[in-house]
Kinemage of the C-alpha trace (Angstrom):
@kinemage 1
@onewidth
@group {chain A} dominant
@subgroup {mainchain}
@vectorlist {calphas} color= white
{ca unk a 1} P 128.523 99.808 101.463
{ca unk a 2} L 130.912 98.808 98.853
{ca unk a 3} L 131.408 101.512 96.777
{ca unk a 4} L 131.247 105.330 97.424
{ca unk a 5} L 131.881 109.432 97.287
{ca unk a 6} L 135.790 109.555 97.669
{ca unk a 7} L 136.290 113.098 99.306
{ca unk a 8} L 140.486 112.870 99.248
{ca unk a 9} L 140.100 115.839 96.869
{ca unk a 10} L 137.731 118.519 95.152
{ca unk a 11} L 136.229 116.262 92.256
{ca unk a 12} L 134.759 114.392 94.858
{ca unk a 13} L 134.429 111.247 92.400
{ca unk a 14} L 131.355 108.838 92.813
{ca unk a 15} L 131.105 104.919 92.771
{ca unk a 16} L 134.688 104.629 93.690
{ca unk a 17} L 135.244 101.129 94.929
{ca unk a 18} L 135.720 100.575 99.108
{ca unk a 19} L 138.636 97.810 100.077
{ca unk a 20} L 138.014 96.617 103.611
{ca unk a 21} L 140.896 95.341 105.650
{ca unk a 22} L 139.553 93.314 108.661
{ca unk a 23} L 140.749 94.160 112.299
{ca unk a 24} L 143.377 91.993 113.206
{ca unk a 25} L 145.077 91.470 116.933
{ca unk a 26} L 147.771 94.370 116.466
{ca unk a 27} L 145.349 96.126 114.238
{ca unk a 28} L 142.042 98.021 114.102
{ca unk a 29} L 139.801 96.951 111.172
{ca unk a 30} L 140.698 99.717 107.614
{ca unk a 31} L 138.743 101.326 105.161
{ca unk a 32} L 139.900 103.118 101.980
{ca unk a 33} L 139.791 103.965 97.954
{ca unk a 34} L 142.272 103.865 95.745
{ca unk a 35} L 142.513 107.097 93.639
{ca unk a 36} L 143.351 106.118 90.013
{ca unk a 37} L 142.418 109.723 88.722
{ca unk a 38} L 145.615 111.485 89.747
{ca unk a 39} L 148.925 110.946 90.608
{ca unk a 40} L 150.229 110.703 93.913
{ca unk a 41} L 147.014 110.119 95.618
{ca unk a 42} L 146.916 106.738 96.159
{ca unk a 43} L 144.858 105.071 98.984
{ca unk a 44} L 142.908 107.514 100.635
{ca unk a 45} L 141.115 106.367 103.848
{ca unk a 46} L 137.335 106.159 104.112
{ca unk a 47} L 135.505 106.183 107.453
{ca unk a 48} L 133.365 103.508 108.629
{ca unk a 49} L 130.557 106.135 109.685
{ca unk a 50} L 130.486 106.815 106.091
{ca unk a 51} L 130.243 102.995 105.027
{ca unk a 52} L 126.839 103.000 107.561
{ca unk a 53} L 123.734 101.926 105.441
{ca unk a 54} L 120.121 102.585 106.791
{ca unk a 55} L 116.875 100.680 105.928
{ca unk a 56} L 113.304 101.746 106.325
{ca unk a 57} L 109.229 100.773 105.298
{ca unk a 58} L 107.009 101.537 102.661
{ca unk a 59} L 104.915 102.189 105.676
{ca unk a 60} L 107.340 104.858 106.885
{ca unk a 61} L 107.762 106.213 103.857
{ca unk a 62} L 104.349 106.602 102.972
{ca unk a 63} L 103.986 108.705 106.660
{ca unk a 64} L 106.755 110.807 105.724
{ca unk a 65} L 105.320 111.666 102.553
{ca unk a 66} L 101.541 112.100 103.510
{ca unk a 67} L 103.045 114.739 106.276
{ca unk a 68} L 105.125 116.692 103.391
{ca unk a 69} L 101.955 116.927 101.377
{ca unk a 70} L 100.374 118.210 104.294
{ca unk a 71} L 97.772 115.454 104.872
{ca unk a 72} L 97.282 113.725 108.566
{ca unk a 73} L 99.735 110.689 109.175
{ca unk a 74} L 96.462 108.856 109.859
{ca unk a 75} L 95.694 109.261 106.220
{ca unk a 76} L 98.512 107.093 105.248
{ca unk a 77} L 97.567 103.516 104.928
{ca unk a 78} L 98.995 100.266 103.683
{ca unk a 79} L 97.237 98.003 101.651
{ca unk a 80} L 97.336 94.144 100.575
{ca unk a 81} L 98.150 95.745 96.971
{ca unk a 82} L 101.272 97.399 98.150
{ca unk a 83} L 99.571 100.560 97.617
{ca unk a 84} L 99.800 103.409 99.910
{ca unk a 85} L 96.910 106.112 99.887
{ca unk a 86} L 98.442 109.753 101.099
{ca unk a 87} L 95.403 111.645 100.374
{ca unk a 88} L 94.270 114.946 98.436
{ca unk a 89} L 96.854 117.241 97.089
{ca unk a 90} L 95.117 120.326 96.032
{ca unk a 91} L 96.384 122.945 93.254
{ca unk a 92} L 94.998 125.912 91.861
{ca unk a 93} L 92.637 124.377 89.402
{ca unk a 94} L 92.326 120.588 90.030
{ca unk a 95} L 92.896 117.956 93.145
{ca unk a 96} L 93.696 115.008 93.048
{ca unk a 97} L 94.174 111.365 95.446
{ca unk a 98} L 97.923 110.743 95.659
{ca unk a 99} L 98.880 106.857 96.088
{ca unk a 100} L 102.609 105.651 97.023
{ca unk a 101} L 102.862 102.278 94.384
{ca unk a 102} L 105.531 100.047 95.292
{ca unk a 103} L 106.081 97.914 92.357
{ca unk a 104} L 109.582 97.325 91.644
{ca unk a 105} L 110.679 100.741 92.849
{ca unk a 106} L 108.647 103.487 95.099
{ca unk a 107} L 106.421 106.183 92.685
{ca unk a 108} L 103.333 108.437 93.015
{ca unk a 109} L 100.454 108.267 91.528
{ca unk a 110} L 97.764 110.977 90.915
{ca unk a 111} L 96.289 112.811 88.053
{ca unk a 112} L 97.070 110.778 85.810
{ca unk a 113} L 100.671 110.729 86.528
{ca unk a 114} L 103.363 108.221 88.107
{ca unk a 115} L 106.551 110.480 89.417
{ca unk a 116} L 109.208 108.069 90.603
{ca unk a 117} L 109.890 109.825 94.500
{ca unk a 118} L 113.451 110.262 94.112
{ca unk a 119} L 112.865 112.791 91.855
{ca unk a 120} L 110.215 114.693 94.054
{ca unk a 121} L 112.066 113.431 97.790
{ca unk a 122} L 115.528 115.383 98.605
{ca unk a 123} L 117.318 116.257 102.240
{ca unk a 124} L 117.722 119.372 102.512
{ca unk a 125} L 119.243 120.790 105.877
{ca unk a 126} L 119.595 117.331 107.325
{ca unk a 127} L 115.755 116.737 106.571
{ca unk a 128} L 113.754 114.880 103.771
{ca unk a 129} L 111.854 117.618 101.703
{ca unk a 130} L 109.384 117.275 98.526
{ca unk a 131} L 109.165 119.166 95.542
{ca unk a 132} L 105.367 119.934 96.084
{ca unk a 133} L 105.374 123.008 93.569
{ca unk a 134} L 106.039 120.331 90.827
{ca unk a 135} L 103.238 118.158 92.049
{ca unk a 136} L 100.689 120.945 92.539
{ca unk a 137} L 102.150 121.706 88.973
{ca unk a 138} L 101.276 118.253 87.436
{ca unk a 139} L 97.794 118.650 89.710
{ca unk a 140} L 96.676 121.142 87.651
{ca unk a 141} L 97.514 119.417 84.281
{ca unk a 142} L 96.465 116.166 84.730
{ca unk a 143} L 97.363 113.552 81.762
{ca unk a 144} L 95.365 113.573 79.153
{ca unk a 145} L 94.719 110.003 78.842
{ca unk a 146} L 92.815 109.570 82.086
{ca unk a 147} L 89.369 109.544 81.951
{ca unk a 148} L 87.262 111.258 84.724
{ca unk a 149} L 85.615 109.513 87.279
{ca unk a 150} L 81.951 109.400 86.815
{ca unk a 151} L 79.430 108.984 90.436
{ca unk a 152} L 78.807 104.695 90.313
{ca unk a 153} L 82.781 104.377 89.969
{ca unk a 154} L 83.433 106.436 92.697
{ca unk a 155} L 81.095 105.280 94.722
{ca unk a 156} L 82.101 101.876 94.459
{ca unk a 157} L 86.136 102.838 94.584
{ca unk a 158} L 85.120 104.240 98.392
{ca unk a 159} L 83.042 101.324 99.183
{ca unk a 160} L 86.414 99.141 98.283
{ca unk a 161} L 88.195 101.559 100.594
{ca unk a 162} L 85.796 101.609 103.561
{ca unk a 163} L 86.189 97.759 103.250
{ca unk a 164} L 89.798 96.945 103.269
{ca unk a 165} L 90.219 99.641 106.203
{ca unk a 166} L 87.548 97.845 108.120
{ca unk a 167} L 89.508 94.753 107.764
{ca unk a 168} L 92.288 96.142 108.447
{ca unk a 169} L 90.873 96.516 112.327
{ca unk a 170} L 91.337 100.505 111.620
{ca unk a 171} L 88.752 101.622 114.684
{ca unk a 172} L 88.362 105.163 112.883
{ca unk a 173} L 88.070 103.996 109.468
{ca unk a 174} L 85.392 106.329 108.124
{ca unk a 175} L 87.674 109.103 109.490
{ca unk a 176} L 90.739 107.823 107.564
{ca unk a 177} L 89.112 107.081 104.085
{ca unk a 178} L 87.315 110.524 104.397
{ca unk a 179} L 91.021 112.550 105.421
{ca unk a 180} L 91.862 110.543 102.025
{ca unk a 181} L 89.575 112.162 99.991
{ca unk a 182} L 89.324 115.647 101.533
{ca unk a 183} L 85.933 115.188 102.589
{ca unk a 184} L 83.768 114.893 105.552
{ca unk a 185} L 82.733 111.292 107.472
{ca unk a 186} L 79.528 112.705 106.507
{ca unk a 187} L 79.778 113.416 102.950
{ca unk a 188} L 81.696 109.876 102.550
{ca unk a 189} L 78.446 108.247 104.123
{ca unk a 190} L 76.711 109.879 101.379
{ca unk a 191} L 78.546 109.317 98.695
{ca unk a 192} L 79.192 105.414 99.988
{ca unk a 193} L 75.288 104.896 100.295
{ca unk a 194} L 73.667 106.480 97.447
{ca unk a 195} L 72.427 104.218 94.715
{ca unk a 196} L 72.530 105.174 90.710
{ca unk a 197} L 69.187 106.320 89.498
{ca unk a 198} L 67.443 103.686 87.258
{ca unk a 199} L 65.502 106.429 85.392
{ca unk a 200} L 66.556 109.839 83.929
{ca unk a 201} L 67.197 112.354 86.884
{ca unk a 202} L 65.080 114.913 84.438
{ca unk a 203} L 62.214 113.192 83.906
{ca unk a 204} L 60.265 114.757 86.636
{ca unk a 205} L 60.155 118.330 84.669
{ca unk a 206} L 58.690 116.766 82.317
{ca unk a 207} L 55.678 114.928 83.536
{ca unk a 208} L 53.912 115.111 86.313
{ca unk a 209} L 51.019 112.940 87.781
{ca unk a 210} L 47.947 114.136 90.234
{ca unk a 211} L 45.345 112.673 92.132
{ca unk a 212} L 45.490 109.482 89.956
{ca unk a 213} L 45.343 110.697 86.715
{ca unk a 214} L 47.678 109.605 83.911
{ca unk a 215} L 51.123 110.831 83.326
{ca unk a 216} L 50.992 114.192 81.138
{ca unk a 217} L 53.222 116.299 79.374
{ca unk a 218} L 53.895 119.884 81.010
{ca unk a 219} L 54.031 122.466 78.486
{ca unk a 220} L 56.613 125.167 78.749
{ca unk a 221} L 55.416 128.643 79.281
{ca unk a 222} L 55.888 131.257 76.670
């Protein structure tokens, strides 16, 4: 870390530049700021547990995140498109598929909406916590703009998904894409195999055909 929080007072100023003096053979290595806010401070030592730096995964991220919106850690999966799918968030009125996109900095997507994490993702008591009132919030007014998914592009969006976890070697991967989408392996089969209807779904009130005879029109009752 090269810059950080000095804490030699109580305005705790940010970005404040670290100098490093190496160890040497009479001397342990040195870490410290110097305070150009006030008079009198002048170097102020800085702790090397404080310089420490950690690094992590989209992958663990994404796991992290599908737990804090309550979804199974199975239902967190990586994809070629450095897209993460979490799975349903539910609010009051609405639901929605929440994605992790990782394109040029880490965001969620659902509803219509792309929240960059960090401002969603805090530690709170020495733990990561997420602001999921705001996203149930943004659930239940999803943006405008986005047009709702009709049956054909659904069905074809889960076929895509079924496909890549497949290929992924996922052994359960009916399970995961259906803990994605709040649904059961059952209703994902469904939904996966049924075919769009070539003719109008009401066109069977309206004529009807018996024991060969032509097609004829049924009139309503009165």
């Amino acid at each position: 870390m090269t810059t950080i929080e000095c804490d030699g007072c109580e305005e705790k100023c940010i970005n404040k530049p670290v100098v490093v003096y190496p160890a040497q053979e009479d001397k342990p290595g040195r870490a410290f700021v110097v305070c150009d806010e006030r008079d009198g401070m002048g170097r102020i030592r800085v702790s090397f547990d404080r310089m420490r730096q950690w690094q992590t995964t989209c992958d663990l991220i994404a796991d992290v995140v599908a737990r804090l919106l309550g979804a199974s850690a199975s239902a967190s999966t990586a994809s070629i498109s450095r897209q993460w799918h979490l799975g349903v968030l539910k609010g009051k009125k609405h639901k929605s598929r929440v994605t992790l996109l990782a394109d040029g900095g880490l965001s969620l997507a659902f509803a219509g909406h792309t929240v960059p994490i960090v401002e969603v993702l805090a530690i709170k008591n020495e733990a990561l916590a997420l602001d999921k009132g705001e996203l149930i919030r943004l659930v239940d007014k999803p943006a405008s703009d986005v047009e709702p998914e009709i049956p054909e592009q659904r069905r074809d969006r889960l076929r895509a998904r079924v496909r890549e976890e497949r290929a992924t070697g996922t052994r359960a991967f009916l399970r995961r894409v259906a803990e994605e989408e709040g649904i059961s392996v059952s209703r994902l089969k469904q939904l996966t195999s049924a075919e769009p209807s070539s003719t109008n779904m009401w066109s069977g009130l309206s004529t009807v055909q018996k024991n060969g005879d032509s097609l004829k029109k049924i009139k309503p009752k009165r």
